[in-house]
mmCIF file of the N, C-alpha and C atoms, coordinates in Angstrom:
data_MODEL
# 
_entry.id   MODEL 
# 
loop_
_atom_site.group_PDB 
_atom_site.id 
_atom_site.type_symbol 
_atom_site.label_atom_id 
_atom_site.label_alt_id 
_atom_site.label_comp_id 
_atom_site.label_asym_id 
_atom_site.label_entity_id 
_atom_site.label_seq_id 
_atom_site.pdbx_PDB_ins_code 
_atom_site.Cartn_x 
_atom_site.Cartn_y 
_atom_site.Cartn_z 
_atom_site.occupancy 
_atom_site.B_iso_or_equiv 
_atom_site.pdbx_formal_charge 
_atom_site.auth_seq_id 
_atom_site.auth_comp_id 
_atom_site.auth_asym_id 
_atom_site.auth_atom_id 
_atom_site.pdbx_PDB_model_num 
ATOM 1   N N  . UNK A 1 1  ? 108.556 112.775 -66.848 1.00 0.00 ? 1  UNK A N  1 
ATOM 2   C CA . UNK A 1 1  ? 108.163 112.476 -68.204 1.00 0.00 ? 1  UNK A CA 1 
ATOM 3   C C  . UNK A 1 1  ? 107.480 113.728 -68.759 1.00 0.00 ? 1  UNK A C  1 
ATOM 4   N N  . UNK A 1 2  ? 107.895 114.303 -70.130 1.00 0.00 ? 2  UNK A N  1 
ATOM 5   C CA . UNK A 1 2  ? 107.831 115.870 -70.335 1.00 0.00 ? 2  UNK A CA 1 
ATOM 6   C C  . UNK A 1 2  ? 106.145 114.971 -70.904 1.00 0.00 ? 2  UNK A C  1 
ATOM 7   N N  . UNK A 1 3  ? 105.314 116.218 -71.196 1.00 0.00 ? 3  UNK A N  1 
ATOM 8   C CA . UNK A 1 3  ? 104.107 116.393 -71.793 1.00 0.00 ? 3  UNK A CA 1 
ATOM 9   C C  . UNK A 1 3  ? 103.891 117.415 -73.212 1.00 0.00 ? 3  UNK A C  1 
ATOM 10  N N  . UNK A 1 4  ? 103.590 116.739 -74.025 1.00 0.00 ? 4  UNK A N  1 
ATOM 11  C CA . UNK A 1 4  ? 104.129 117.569 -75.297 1.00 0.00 ? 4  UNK A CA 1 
ATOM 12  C C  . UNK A 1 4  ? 102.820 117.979 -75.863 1.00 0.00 ? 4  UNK A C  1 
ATOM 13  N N  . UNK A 1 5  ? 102.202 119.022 -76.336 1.00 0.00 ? 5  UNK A N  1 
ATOM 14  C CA . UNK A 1 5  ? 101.554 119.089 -77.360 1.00 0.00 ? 5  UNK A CA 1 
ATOM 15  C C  . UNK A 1 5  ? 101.675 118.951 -78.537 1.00 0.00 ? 5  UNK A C  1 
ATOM 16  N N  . UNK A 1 6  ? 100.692 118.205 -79.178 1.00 0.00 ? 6  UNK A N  1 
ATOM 17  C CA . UNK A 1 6  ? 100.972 118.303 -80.882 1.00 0.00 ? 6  UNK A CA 1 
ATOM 18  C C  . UNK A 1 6  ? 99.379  118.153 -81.618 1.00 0.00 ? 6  UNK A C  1 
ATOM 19  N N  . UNK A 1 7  ? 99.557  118.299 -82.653 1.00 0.00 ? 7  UNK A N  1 
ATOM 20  C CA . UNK A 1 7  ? 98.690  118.812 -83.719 1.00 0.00 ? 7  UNK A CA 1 
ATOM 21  C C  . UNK A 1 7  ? 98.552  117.330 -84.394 1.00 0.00 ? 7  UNK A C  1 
ATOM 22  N N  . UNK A 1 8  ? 97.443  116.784 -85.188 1.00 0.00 ? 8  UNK A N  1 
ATOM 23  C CA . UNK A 1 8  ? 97.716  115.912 -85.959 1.00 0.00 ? 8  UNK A CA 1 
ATOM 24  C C  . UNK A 1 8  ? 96.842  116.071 -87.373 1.00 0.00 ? 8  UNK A C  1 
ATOM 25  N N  . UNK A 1 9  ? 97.669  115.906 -88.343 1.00 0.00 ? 9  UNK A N  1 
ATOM 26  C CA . UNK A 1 9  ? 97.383  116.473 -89.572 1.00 0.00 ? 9  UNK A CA 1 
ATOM 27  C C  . UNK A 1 9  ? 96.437  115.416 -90.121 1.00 0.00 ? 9  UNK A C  1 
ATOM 28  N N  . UNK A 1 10 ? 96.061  114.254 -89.714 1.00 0.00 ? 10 UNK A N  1 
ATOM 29  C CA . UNK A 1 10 ? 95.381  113.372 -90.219 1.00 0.00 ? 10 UNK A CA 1 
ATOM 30  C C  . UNK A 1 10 ? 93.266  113.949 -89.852 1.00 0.00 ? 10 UNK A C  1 
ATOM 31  N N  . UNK A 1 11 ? 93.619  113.962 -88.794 1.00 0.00 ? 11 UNK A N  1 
ATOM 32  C CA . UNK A 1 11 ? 91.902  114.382 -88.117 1.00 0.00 ? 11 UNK A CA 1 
ATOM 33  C C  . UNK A 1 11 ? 92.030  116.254 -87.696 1.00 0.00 ? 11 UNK A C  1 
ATOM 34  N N  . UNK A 1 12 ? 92.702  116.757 -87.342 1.00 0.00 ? 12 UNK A N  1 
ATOM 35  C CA . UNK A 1 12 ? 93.239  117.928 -87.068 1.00 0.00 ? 12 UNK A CA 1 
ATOM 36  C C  . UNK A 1 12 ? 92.761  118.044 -85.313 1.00 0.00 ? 12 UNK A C  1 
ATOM 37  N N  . UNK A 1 13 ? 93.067  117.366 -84.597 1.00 0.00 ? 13 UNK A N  1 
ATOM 38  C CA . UNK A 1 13 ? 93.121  117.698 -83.154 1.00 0.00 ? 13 UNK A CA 1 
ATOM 39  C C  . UNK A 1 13 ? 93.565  117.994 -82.763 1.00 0.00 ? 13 UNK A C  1 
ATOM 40  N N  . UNK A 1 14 ? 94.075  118.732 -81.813 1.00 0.00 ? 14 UNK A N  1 
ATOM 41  C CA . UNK A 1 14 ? 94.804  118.865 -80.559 1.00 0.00 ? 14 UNK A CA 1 
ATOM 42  C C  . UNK A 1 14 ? 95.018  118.130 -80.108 1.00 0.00 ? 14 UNK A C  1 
ATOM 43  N N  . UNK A 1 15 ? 96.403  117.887 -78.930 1.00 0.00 ? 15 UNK A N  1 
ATOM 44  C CA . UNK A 1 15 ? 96.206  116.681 -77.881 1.00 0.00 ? 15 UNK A CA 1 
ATOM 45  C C  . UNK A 1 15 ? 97.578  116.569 -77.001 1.00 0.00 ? 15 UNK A C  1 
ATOM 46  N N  . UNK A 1 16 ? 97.575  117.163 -75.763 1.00 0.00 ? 16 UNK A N  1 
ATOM 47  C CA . UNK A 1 16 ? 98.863  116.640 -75.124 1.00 0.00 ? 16 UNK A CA 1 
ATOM 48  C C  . UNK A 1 16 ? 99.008  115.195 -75.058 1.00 0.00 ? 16 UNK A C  1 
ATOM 49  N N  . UNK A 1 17 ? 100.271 114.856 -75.144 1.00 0.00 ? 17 UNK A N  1 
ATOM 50  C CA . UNK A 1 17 ? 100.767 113.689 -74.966 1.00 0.00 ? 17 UNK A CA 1 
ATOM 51  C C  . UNK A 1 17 ? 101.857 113.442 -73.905 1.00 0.00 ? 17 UNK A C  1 
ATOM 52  N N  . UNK A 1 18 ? 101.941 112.475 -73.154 1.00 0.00 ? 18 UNK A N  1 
ATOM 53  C CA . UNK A 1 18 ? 102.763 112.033 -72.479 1.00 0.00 ? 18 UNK A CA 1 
ATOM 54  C C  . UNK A 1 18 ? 104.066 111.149 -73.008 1.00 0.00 ? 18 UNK A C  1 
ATOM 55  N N  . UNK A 1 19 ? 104.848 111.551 -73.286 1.00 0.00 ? 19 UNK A N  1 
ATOM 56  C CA . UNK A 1 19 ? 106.339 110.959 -73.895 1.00 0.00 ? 19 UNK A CA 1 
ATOM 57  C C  . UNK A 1 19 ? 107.275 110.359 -73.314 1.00 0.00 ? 19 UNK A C  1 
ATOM 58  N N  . UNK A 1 20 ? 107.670 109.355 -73.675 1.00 0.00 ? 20 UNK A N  1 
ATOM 59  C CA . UNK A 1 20 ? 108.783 108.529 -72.526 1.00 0.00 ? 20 UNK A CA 1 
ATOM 60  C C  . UNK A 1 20 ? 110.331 109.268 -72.772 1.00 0.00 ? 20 UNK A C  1 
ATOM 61  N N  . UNK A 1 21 ? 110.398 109.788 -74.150 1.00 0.00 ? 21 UNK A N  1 
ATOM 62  C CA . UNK A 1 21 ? 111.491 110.118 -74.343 1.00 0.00 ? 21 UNK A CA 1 
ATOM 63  C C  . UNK A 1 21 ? 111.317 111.166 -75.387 1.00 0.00 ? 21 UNK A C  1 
ATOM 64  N N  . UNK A 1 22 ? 112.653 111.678 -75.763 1.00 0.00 ? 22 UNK A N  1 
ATOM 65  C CA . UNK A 1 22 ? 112.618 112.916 -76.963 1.00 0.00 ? 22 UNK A CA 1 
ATOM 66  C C  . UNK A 1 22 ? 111.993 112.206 -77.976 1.00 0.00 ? 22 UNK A C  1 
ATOM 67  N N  . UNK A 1 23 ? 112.205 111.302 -78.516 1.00 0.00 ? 23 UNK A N  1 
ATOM 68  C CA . UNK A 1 23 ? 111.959 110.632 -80.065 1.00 0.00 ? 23 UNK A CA 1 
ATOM 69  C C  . UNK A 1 23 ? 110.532 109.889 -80.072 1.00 0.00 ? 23 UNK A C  1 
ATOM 70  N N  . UNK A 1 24 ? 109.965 111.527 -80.089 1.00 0.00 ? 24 UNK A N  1 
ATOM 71  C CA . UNK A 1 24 ? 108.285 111.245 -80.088 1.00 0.00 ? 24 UNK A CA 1 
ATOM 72  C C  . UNK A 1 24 ? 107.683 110.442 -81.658 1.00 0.00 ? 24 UNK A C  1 
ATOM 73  N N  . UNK A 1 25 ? 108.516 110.590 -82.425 1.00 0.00 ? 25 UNK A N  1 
ATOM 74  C CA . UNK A 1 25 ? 108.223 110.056 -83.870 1.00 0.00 ? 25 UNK A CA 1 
ATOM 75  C C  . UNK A 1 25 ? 107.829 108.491 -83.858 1.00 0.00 ? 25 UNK A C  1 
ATOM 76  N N  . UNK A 1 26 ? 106.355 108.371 -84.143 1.00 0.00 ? 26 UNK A N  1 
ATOM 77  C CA . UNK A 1 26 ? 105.395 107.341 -84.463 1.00 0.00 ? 26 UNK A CA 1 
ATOM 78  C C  . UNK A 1 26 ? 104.542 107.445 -83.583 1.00 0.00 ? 26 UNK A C  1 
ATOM 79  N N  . UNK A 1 27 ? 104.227 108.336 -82.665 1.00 0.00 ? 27 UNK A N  1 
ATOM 80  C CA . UNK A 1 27 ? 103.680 108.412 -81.454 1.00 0.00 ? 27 UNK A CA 1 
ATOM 81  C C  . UNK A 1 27 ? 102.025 109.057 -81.829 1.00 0.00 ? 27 UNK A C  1 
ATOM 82  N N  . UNK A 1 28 ? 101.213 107.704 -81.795 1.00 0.00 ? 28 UNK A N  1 
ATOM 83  C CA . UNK A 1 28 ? 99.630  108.033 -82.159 1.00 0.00 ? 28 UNK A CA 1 
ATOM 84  C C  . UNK A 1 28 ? 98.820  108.764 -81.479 1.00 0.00 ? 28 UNK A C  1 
ATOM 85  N N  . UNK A 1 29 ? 98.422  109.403 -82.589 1.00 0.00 ? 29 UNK A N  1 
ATOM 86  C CA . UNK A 1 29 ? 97.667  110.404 -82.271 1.00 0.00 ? 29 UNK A CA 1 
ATOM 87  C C  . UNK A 1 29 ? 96.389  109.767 -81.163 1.00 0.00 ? 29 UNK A C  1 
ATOM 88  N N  . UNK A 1 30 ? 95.893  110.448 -79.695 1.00 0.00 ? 30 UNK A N  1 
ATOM 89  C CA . UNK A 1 30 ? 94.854  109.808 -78.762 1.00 0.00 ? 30 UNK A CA 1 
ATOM 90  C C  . UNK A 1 30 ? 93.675  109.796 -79.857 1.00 0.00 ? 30 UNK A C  1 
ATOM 91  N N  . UNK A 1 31 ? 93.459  110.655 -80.816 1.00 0.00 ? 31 UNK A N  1 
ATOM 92  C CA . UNK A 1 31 ? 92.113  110.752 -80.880 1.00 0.00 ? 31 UNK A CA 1 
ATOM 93  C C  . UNK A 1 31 ? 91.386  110.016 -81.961 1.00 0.00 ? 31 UNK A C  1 
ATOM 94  N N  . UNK A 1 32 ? 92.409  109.720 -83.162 1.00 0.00 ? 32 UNK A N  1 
ATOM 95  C CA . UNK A 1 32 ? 92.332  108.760 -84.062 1.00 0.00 ? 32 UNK A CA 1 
ATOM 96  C C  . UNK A 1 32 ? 93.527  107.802 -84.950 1.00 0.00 ? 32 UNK A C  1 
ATOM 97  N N  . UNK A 1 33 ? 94.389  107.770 -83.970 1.00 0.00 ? 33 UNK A N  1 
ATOM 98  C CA . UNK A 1 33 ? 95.514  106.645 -83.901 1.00 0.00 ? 33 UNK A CA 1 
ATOM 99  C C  . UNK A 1 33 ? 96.618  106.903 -85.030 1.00 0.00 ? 33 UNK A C  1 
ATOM 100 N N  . UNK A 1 34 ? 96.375  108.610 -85.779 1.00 0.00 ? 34 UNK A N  1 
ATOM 101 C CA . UNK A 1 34 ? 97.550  108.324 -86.932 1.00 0.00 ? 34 UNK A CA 1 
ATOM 102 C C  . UNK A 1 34 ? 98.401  108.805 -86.003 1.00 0.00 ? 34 UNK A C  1 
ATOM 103 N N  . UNK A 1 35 ? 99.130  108.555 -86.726 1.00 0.00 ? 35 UNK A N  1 
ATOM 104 C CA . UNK A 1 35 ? 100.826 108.532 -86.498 1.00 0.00 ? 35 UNK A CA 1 
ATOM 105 C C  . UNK A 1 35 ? 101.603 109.978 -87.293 1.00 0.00 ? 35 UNK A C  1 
ATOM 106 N N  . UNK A 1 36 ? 100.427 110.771 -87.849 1.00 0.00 ? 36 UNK A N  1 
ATOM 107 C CA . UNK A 1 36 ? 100.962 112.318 -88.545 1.00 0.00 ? 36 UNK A CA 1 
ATOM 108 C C  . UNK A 1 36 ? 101.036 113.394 -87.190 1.00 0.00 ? 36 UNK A C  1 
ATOM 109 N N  . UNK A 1 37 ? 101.681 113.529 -86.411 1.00 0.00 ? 37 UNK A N  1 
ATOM 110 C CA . UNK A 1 37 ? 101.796 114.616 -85.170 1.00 0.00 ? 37 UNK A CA 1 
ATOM 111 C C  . UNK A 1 37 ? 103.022 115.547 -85.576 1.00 0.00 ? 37 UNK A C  1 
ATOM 112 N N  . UNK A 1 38 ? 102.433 116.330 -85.255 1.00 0.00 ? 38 UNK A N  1 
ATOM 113 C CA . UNK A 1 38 ? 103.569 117.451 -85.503 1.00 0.00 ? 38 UNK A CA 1 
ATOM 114 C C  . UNK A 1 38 ? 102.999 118.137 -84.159 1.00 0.00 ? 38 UNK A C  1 
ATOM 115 N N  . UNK A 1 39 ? 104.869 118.285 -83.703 1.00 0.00 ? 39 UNK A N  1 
ATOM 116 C CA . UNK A 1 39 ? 105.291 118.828 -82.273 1.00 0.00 ? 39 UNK A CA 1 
ATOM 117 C C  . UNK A 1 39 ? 104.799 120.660 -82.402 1.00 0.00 ? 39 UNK A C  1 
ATOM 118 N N  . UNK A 1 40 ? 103.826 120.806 -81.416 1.00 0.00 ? 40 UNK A N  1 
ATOM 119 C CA . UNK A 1 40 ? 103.228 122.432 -81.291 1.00 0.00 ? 40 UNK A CA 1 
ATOM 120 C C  . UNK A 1 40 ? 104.297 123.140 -80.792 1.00 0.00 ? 40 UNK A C  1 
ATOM 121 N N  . UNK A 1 41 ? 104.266 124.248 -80.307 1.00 0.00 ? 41 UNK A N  1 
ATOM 122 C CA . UNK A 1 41 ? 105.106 125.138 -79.198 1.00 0.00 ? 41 UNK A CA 1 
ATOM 123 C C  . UNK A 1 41 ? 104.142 125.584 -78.751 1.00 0.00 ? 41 UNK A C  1 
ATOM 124 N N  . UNK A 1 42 ? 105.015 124.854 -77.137 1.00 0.00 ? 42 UNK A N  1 
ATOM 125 C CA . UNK A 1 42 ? 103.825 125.191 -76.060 1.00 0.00 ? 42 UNK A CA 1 
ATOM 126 C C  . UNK A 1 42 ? 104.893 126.536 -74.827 1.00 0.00 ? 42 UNK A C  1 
ATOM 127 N N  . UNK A 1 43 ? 103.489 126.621 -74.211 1.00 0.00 ? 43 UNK A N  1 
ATOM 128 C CA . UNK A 1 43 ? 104.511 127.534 -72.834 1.00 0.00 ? 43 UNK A CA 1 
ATOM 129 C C  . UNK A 1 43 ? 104.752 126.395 -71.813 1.00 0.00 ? 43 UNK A C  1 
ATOM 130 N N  . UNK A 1 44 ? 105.050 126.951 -70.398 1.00 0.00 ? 44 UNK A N  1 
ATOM 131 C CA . UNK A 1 44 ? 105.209 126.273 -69.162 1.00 0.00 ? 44 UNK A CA 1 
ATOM 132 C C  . UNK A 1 44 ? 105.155 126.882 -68.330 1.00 0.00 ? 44 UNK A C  1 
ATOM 133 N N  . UNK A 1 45 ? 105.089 126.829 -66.642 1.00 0.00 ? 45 UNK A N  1 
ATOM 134 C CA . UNK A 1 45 ? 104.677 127.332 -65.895 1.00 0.00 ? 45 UNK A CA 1 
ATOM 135 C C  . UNK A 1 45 ? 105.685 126.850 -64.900 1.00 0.00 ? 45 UNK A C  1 
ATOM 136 N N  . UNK A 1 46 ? 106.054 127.363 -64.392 1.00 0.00 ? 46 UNK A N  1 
ATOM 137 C CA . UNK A 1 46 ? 107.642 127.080 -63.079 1.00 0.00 ? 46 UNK A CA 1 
ATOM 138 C C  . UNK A 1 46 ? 107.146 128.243 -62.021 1.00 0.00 ? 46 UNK A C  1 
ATOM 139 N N  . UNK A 1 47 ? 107.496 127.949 -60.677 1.00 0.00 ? 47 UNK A N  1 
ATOM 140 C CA . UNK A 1 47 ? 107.463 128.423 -59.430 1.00 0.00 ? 47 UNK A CA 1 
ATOM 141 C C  . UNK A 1 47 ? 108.784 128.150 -58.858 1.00 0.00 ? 47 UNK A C  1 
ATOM 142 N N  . UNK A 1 48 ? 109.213 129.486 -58.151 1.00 0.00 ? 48 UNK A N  1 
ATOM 143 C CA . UNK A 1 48 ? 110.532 129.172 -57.579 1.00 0.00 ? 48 UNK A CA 1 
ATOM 144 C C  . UNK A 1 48 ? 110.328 129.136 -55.789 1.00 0.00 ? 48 UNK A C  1 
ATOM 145 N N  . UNK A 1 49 ? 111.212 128.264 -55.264 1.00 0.00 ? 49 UNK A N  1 
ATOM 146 C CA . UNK A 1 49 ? 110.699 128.024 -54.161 1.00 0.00 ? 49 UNK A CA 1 
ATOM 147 C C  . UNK A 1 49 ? 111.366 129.294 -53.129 1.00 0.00 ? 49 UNK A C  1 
ATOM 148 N N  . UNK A 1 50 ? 110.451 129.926 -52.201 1.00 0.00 ? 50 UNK A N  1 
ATOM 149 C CA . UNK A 1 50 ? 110.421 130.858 -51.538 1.00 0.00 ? 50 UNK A CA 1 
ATOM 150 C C  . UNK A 1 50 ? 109.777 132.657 -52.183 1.00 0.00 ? 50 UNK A C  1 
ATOM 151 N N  . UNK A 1 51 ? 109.954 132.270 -53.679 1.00 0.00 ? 51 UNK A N  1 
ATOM 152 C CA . UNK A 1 51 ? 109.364 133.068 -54.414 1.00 0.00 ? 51 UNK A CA 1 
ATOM 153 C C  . UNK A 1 51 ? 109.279 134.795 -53.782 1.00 0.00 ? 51 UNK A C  1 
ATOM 154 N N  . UNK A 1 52 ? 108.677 135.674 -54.100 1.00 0.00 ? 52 UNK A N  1 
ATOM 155 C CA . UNK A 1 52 ? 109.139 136.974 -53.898 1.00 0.00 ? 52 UNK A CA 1 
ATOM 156 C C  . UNK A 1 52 ? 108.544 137.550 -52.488 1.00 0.00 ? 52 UNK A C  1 
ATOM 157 N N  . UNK A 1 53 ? 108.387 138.873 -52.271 1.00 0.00 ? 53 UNK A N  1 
ATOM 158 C CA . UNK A 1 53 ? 107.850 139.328 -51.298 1.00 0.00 ? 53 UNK A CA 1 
ATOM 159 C C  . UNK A 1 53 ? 106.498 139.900 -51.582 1.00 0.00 ? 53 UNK A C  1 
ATOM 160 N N  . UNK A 1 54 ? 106.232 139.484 -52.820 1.00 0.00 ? 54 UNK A N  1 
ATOM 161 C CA . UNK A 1 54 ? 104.733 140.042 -53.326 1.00 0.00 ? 54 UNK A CA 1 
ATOM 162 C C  . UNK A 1 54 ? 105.050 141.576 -53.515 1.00 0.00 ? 54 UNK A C  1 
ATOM 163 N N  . UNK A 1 55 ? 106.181 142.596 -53.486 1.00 0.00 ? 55 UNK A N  1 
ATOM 164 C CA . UNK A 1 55 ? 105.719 143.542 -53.289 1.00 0.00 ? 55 UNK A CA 1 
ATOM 165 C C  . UNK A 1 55 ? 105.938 144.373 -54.955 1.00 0.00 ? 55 UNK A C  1 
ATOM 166 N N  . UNK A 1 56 ? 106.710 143.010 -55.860 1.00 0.00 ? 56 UNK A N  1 
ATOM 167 C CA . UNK A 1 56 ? 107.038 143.525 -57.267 1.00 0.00 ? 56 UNK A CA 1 
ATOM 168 C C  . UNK A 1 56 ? 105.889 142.592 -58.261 1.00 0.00 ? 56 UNK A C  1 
ATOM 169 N N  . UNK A 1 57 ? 105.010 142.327 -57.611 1.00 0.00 ? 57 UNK A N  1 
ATOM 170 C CA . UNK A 1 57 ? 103.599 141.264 -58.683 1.00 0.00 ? 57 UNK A CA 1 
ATOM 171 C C  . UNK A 1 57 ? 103.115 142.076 -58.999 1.00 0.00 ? 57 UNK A C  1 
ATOM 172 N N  . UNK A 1 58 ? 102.735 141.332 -60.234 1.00 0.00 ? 58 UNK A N  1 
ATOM 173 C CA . UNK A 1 58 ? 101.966 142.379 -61.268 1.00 0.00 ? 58 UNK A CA 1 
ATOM 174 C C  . UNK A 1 58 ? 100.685 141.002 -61.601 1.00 0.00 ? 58 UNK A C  1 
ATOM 175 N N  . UNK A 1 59 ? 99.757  141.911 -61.712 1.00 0.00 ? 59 UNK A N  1 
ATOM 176 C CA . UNK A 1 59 ? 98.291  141.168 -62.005 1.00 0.00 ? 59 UNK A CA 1 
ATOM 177 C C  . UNK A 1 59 ? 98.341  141.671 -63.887 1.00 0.00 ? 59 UNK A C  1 
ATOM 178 N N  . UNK A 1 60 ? 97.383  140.912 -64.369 1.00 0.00 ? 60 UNK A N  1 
ATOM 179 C CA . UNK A 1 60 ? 96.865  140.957 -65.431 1.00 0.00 ? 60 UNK A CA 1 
ATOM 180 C C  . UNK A 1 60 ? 95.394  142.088 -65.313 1.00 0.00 ? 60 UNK A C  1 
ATOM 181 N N  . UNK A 1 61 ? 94.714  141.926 -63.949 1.00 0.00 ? 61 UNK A N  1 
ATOM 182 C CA . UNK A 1 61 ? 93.152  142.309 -63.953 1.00 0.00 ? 61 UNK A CA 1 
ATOM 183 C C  . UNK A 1 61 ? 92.404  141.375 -63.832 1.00 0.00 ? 61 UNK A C  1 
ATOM 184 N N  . UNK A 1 62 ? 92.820  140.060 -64.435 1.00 0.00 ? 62 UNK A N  1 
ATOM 185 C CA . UNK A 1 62 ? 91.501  139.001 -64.396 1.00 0.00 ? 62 UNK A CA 1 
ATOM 186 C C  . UNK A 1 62 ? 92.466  137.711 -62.701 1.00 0.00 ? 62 UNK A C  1 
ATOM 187 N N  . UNK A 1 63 ? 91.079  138.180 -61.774 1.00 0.00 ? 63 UNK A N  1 
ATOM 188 C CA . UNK A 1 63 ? 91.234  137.424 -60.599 1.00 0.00 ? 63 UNK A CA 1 
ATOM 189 C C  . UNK A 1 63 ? 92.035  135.621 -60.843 1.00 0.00 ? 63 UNK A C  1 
ATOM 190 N N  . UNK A 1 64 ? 92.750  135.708 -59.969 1.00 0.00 ? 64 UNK A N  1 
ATOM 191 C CA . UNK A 1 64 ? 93.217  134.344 -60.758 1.00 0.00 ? 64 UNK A CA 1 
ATOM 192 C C  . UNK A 1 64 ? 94.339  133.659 -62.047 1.00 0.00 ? 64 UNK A C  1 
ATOM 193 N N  . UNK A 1 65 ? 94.620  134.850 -62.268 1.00 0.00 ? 65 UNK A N  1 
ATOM 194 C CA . UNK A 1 65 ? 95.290  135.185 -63.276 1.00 0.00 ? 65 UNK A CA 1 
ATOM 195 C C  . UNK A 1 65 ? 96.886  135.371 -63.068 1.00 0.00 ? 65 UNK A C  1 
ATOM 196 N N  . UNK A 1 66 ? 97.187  135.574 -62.114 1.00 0.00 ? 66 UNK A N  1 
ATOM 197 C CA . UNK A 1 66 ? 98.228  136.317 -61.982 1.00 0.00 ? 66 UNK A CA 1 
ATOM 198 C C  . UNK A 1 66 ? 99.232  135.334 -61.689 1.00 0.00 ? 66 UNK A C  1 
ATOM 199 N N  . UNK A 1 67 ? 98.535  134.218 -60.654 1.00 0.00 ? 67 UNK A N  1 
ATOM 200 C CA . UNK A 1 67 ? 99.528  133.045 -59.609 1.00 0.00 ? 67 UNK A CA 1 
ATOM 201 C C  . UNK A 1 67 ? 99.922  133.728 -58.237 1.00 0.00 ? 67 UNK A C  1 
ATOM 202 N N  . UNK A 1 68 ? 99.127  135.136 -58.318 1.00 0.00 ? 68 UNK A N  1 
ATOM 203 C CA . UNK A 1 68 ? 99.771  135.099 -56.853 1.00 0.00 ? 68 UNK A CA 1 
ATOM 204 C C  . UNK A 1 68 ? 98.209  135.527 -55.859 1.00 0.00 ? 68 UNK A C  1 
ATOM 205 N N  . UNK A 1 69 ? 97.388  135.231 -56.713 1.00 0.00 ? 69 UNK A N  1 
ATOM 206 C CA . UNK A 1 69 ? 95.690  135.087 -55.811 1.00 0.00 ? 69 UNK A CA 1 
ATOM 207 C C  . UNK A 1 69 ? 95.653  133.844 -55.484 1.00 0.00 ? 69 UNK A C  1 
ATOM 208 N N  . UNK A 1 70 ? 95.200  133.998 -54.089 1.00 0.00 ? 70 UNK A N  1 
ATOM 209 C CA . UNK A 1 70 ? 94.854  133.112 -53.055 1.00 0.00 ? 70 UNK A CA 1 
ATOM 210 C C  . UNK A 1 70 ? 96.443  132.550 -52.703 1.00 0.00 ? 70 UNK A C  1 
ATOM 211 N N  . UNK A 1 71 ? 97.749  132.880 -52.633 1.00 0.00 ? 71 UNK A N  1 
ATOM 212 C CA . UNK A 1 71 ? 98.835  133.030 -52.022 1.00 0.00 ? 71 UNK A CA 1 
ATOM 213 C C  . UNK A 1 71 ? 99.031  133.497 -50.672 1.00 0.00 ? 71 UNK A C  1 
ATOM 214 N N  . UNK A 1 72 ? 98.076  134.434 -50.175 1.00 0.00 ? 72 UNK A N  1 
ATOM 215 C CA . UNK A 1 72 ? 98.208  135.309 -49.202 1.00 0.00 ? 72 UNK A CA 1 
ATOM 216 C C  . UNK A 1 72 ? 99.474  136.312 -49.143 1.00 0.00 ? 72 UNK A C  1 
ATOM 217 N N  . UNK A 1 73 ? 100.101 136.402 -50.336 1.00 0.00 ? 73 UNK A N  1 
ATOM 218 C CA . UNK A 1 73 ? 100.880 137.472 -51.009 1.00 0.00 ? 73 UNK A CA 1 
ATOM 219 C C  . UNK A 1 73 ? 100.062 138.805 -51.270 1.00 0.00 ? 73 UNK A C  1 
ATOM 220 N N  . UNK A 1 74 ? 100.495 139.874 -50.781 1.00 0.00 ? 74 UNK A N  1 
ATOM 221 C CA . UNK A 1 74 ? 99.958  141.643 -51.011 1.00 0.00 ? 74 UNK A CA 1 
ATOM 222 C C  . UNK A 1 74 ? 100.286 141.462 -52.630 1.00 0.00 ? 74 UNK A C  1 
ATOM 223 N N  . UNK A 1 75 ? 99.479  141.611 -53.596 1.00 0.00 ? 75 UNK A N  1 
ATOM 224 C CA . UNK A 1 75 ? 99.658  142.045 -55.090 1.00 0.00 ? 75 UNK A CA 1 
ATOM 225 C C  . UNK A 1 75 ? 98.040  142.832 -54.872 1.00 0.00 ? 75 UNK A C  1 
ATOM 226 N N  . UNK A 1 76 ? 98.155  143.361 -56.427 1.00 0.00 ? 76 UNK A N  1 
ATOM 227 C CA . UNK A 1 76 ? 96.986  144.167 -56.738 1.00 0.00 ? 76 UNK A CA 1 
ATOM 228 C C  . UNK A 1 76 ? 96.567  143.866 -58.004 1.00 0.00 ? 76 UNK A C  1 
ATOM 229 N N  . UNK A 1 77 ? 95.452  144.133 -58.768 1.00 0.00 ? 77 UNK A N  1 
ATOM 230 C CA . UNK A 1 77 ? 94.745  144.006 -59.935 1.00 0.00 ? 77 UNK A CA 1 
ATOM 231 C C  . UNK A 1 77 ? 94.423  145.064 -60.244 1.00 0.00 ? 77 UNK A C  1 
# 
């Protein structure tokens, strides 16, 4: 079941939502029940299984950051 962010123009919150299906339309807002959501663009995050040899990771600098700290993968910062 995908997890969608959206915006709601009634209170202006934020708020992922959990969706049973594509046809999120009427789908109340958690924080004050309208029904005005408009679908955000969000990112996502995927891992492939067996993943690399660590020896082409690239860090950002900030510990934690990267997905491959605390892996026991050789990367650098």
């Amino acid at each position: 079941m995908p997890i969608y962010e959206f915006h709601c123009d009634a209170c202006g919150a934020d708020s992922e939502v959990l969706v049973r299906s594509s046809d999120w339309t009427g789908t109340p807002c958690p924080k004050c029940g309208s029904s005005r959501l408009a679908k955000k663009f969000s990112t996502f995050a995927a891992s492939v299984a067996g993943g690399s040899s660590g020896s082409d990771a690239t860090c950002s600098g900030t510990p934690s950051s990267c997905g491959m700290c605390g892996t026991g993968k050789p990367h650098s910062h």
